[in-house]
LUMRO-284719 format. One record per residue (C-alpha): residue number from 1; residue in three letters; x, y, z; chain. Coordinates in steps of 0.1 Angstrom, whole numbers, plus 5000, padded with zeros to 4 digits. Example, Ala and Ser with C-alpha at 12.3 -4.5 7.8 and 13.67 -1.06 7.14 Angstrom:
<pts>
<pt k="1" r="ALA" u="5123" v="4955" w="5078" c="A"/>
<pt k="2" r="SER" u="5137" v="4989" w="5071" c="A"/>
</pts>
This chain:
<pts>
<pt k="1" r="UNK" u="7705" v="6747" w="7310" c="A"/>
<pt k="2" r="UNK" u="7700" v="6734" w="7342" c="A"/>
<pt k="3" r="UNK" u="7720" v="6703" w="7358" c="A"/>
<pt k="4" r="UNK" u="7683" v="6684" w="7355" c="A"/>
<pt k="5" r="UNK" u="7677" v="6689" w="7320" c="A"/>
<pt k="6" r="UNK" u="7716" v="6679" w="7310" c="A"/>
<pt k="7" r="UNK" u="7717" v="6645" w="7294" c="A"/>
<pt k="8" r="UNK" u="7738" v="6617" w="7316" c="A"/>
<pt k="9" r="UNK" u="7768" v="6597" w="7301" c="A"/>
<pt k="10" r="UNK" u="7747" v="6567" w="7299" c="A"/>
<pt k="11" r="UNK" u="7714" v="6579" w="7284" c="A"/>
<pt k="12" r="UNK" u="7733" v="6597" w="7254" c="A"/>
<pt k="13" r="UNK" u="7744" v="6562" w="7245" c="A"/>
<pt k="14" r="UNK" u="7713" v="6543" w="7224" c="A"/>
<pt k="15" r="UNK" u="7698" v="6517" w="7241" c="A"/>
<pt k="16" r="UNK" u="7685" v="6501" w="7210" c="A"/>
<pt k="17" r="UNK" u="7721" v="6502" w="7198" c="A"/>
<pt k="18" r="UNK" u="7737" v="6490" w="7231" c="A"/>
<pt k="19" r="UNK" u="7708" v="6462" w="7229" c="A"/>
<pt k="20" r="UNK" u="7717" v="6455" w="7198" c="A"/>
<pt k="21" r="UNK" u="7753" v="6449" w="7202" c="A"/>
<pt k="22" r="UNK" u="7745" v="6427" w="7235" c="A"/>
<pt k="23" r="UNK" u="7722" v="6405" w="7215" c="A"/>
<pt k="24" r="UNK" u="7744" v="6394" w="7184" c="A"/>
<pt k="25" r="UNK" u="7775" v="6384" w="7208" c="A"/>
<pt k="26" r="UNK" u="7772" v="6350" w="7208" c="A"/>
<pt k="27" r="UNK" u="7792" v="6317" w="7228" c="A"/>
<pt k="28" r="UNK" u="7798" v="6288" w="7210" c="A"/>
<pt k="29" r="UNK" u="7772" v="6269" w="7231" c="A"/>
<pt k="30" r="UNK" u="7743" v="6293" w="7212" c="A"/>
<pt k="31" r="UNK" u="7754" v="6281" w="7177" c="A"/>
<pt k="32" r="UNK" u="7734" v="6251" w="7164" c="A"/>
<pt k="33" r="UNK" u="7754" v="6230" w="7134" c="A"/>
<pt k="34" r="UNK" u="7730" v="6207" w="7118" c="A"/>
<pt k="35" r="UNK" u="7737" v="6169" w="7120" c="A"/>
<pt k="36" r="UNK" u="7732" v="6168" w="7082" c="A"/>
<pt k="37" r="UNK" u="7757" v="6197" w="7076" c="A"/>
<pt k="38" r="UNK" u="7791" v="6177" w="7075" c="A"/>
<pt k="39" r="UNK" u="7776" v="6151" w="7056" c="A"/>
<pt k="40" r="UNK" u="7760" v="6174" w="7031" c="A"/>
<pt k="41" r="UNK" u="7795" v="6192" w="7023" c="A"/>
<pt k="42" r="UNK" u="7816" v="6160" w="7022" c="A"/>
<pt k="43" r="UNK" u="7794" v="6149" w="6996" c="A"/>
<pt k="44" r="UNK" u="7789" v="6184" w="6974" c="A"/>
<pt k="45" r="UNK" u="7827" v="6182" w="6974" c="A"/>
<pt k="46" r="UNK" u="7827" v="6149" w="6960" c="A"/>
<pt k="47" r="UNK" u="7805" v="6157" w="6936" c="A"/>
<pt k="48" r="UNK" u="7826" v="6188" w="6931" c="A"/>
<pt k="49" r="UNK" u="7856" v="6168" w="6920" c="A"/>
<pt k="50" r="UNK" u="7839" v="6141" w="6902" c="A"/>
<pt k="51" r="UNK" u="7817" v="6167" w="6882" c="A"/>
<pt k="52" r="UNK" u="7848" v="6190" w="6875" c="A"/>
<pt k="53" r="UNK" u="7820" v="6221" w="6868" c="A"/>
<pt k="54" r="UNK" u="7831" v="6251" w="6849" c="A"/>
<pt k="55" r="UNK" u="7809" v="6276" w="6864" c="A"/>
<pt k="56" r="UNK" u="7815" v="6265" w="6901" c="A"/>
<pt k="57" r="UNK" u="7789" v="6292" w="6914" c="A"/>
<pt k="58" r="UNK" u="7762" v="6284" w="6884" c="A"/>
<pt k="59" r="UNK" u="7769" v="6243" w="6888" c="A"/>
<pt k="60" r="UNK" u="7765" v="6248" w="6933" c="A"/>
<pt k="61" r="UNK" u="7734" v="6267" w="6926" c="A"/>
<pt k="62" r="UNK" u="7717" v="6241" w="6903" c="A"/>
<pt k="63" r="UNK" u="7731" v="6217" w="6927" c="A"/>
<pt k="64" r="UNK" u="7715" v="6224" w="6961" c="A"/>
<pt k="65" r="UNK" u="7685" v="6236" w="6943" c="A"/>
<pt k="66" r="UNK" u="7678" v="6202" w="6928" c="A"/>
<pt k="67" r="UNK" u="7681" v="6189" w="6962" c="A"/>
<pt k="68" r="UNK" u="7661" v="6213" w="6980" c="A"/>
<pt k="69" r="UNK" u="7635" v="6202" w="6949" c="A"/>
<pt k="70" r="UNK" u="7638" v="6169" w="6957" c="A"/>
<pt k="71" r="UNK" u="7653" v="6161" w="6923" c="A"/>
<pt k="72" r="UNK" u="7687" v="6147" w="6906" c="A"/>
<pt k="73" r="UNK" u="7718" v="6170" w="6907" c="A"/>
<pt k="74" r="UNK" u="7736" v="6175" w="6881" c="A"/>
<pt k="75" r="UNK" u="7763" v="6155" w="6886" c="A"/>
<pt k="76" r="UNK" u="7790" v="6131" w="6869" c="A"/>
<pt k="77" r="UNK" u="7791" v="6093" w="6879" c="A"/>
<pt k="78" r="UNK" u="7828" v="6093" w="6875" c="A"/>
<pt k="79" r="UNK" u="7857" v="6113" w="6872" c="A"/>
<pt k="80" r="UNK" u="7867" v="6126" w="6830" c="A"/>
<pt k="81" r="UNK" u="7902" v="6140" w="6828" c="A"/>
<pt k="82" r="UNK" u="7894" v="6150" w="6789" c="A"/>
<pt k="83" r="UNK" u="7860" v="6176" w="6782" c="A"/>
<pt k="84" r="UNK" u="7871" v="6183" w="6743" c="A"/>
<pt k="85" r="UNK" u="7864" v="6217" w="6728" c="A"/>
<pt k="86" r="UNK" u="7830" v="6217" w="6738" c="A"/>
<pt k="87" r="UNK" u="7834" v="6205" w="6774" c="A"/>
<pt k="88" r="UNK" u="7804" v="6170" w="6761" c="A"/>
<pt k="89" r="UNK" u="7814" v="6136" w="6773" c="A"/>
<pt k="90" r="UNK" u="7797" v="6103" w="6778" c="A"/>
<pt k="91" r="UNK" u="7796" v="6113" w="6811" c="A"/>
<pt k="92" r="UNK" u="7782" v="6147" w="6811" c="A"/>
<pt k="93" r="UNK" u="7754" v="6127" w="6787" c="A"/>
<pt k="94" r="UNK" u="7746" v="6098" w="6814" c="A"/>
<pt k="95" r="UNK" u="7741" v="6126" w="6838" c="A"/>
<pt k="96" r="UNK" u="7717" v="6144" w="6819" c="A"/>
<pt k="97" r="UNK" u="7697" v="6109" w="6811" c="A"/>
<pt k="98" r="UNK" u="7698" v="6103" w="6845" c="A"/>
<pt k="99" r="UNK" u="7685" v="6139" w="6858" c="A"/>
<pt k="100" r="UNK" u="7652" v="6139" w="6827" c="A"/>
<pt k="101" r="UNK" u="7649" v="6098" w="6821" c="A"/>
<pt k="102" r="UNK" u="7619" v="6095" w="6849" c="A"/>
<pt k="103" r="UNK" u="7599" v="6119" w="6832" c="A"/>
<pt k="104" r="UNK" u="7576" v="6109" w="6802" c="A"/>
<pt k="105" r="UNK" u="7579" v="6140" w="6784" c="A"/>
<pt k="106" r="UNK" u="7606" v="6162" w="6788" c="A"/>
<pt k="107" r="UNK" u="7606" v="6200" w="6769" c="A"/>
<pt k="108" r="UNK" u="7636" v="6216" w="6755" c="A"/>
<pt k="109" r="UNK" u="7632" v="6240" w="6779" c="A"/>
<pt k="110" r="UNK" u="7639" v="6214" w="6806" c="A"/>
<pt k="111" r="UNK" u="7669" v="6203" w="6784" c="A"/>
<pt k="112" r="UNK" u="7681" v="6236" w="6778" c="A"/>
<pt k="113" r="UNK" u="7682" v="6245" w="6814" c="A"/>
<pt k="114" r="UNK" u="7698" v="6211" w="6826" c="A"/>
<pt k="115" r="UNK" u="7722" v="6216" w="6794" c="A"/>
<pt k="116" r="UNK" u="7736" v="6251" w="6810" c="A"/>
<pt k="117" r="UNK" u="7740" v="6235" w="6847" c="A"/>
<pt k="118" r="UNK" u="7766" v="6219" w="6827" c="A"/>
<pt k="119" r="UNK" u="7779" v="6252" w="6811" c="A"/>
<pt k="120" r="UNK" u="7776" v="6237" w="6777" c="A"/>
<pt k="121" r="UNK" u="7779" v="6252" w="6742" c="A"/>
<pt k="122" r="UNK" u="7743" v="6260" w="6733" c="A"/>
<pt k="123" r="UNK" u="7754" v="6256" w="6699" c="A"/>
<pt k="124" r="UNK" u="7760" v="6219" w="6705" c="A"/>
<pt k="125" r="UNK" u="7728" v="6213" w="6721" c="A"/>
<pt k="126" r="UNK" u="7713" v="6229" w="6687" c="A"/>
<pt k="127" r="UNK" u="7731" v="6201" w="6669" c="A"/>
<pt k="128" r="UNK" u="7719" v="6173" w="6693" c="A"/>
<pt k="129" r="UNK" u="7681" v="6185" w="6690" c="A"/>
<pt k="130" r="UNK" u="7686" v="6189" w="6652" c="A"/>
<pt k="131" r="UNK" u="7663" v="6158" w="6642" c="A"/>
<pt k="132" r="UNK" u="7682" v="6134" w="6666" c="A"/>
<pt k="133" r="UNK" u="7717" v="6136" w="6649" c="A"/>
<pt k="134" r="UNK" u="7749" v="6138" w="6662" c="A"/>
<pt k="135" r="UNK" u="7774" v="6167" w="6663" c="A"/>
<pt k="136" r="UNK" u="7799" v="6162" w="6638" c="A"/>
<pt k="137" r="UNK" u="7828" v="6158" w="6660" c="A"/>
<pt k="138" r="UNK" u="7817" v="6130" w="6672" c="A"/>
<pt k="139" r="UNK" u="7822" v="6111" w="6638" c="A"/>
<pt k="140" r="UNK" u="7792" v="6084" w="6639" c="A"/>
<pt k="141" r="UNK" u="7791" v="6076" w="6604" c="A"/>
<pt k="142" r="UNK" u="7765" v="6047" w="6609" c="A"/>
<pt k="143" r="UNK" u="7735" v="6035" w="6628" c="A"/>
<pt k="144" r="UNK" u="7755" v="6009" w="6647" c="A"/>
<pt k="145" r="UNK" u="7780" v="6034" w="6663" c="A"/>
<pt k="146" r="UNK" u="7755" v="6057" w="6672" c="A"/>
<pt k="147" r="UNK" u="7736" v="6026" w="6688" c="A"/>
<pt k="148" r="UNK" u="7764" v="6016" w="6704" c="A"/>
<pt k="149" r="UNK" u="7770" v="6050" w="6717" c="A"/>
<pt k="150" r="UNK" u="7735" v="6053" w="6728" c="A"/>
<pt k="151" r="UNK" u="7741" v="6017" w="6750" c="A"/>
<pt k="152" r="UNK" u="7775" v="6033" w="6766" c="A"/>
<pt k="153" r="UNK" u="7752" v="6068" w="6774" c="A"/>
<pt k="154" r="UNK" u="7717" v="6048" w="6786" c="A"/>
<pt k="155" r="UNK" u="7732" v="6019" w="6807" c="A"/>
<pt k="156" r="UNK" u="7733" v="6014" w="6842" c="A"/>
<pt k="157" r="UNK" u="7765" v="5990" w="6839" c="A"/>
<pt k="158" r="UNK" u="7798" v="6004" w="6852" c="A"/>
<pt k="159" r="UNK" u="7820" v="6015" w="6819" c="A"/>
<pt k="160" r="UNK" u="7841" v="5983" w="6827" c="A"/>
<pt k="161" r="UNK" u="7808" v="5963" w="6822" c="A"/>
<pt k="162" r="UNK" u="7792" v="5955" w="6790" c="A"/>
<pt k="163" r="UNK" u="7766" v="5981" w="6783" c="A"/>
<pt k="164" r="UNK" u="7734" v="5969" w="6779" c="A"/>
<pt k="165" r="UNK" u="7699" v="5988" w="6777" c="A"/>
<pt k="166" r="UNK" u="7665" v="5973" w="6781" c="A"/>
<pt k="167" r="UNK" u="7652" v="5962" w="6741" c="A"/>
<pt k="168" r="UNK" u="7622" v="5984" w="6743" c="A"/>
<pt k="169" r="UNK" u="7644" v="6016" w="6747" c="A"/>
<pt k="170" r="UNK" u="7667" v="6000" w="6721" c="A"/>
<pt k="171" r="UNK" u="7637" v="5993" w="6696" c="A"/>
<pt k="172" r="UNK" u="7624" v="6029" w="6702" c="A"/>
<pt k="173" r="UNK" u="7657" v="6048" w="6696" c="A"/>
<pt k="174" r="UNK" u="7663" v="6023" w="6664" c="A"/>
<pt k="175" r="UNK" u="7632" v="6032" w="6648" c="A"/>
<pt k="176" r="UNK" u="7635" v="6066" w="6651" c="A"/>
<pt k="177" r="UNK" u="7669" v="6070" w="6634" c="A"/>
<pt k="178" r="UNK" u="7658" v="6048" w="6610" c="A"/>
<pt k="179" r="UNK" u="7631" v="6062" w="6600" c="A"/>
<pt k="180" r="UNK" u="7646" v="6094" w="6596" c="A"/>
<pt k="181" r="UNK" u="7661" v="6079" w="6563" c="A"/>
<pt k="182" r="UNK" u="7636" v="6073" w="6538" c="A"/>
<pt k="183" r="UNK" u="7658" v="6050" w="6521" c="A"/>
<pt k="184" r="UNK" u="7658" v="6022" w="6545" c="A"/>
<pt k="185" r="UNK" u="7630" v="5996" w="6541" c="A"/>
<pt k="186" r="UNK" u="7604" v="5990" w="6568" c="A"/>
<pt k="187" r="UNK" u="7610" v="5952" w="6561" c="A"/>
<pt k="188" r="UNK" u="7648" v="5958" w="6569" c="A"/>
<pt k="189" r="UNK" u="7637" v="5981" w="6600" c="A"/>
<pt k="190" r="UNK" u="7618" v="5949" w="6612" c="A"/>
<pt k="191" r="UNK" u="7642" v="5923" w="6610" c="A"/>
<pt k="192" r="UNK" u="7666" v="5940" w="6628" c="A"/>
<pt k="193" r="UNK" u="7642" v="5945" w="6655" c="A"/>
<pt k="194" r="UNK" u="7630" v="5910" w="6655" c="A"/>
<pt k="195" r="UNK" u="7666" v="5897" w="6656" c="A"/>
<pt k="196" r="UNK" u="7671" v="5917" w="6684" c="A"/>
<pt k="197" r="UNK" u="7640" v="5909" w="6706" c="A"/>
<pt k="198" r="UNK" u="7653" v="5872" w="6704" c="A"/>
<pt k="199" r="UNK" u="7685" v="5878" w="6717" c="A"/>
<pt k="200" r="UNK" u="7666" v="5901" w="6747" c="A"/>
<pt k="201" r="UNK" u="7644" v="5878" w="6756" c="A"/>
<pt k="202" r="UNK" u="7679" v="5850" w="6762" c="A"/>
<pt k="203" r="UNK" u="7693" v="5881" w="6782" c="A"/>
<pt k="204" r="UNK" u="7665" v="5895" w="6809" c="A"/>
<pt k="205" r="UNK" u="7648" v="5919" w="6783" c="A"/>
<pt k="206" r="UNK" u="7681" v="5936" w="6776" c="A"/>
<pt k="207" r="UNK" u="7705" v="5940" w="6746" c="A"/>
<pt k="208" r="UNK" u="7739" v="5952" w="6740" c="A"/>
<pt k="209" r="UNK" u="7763" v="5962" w="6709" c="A"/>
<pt k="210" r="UNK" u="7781" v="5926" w="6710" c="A"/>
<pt k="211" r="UNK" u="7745" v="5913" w="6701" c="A"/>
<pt k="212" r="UNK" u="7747" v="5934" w="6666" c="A"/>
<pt k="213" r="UNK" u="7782" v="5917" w="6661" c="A"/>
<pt k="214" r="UNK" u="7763" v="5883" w="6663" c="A"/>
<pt k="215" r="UNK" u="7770" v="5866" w="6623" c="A"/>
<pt k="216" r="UNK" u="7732" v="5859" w="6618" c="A"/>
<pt k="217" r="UNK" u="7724" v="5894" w="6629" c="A"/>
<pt k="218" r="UNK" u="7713" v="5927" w="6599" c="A"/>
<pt k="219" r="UNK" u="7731" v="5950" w="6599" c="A"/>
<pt k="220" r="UNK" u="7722" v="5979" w="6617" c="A"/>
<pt k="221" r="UNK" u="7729" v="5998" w="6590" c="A"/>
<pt k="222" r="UNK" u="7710" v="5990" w="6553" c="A"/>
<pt k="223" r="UNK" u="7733" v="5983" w="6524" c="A"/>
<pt k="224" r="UNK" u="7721" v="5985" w="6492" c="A"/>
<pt k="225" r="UNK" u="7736" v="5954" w="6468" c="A"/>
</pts>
């Protein structure tokens, strides 16, 4: 082999490679940080904390992509110290209202997939969907606690505030639970509603549990004499 035909130093070297290696070193003057980007992690971290999420990496994901989609993230309003055995609180429940409560019809697929964002039993959700009753943990004997559980989940009041719901969504709720025992009277159904719809119309269109207290109020719940 002649001195011609030997390959130099340099040319046995890849130039893709070398160009390669000459392109990805970068200065800090070539790397662009977002304006949004500080913002956008302090407030995923607050959301972090307040949310407390089991599955950190299954809780980010449905996170950023529900505000890449323009839509609400699954997260707490405020902070719960206590999650019980299966990880539902009041809170975990507001959030959920507030992620599916501007859509008019809402499938249990929908439910189901904001329900595991949460990493929730899907034995409890079961329960919940289960003709509109309550798991048995929770203990609501009657119609007025789970009405008054359904205020503290559905208002927009801070938990220190009285918990009030507009009377439409409170007649709506009512008459479903009612009317899922055929042993309470229409009649009974009605007065309670039209008691109600008084006292909302005194209050901005809004009522809350201390109006079921009220002496001239039915009960909630019928009682046979």
């Amino acid at each position: 082999m002649s001195e011609d035909s030997r390959p130099s130093s340099s040319s046995s070297r890849p130039a893709s490679r070398m160009g390669w290696v000459e392109e990805s070193l970068y200065s800090p003057e070539q790397i662009r940080i977002p304006n949004e980007l500080p913002q956008l992690l302090k407030k995923y971290t607050k959301d972090a904390i307040r949310t407390q999420p089991k599955d950190i990496l299954q809780w980010s994901a449905a996170y950023f992509r529900a505000l890449a989609n323009g839509e609400e993230p699954p997260v707490k309003n405020h902070l719960e110290f206590f999650n019980g055995s299966s990880g539902l609180t009041f809170e975990i429940l507001k959030a959920l209202h507030h992620q599916l409560s501007s859509k008019i019809e809402v499938t249990i697929e929908e439910i189901r997939h904001k329900w595991e964002n949460f990493s929730l039993e899907e034995e409890k959700l079961k329960e919940l969907l289960s003709l509109g009753r309550f798991p048995e943990e929770s203990s609501f004997s009657t119609i007025k606690e789970r009405m008054t559980f359904f205020c503290k989940v559905i208002t927009n009041k801070p938990p220190e505030e009285i918990p009030e719901i507009p009377f439409s969504t409170f007649s709506q709720i009512y008459q479903f639970i009612t009317k899922l025992d055929e042993n309470i009277p229409e009649e009974h159904i009605n007065s309670v509603v039209n008691f109600l719809s008084v006292q909302a119309e005194k209050q901005g269109g809004m009522v809350n549990p201390q109006n079921f207290l009220l002496p001239d109020c039915p009960s909630l719940d019928y009682v046979l004499l």
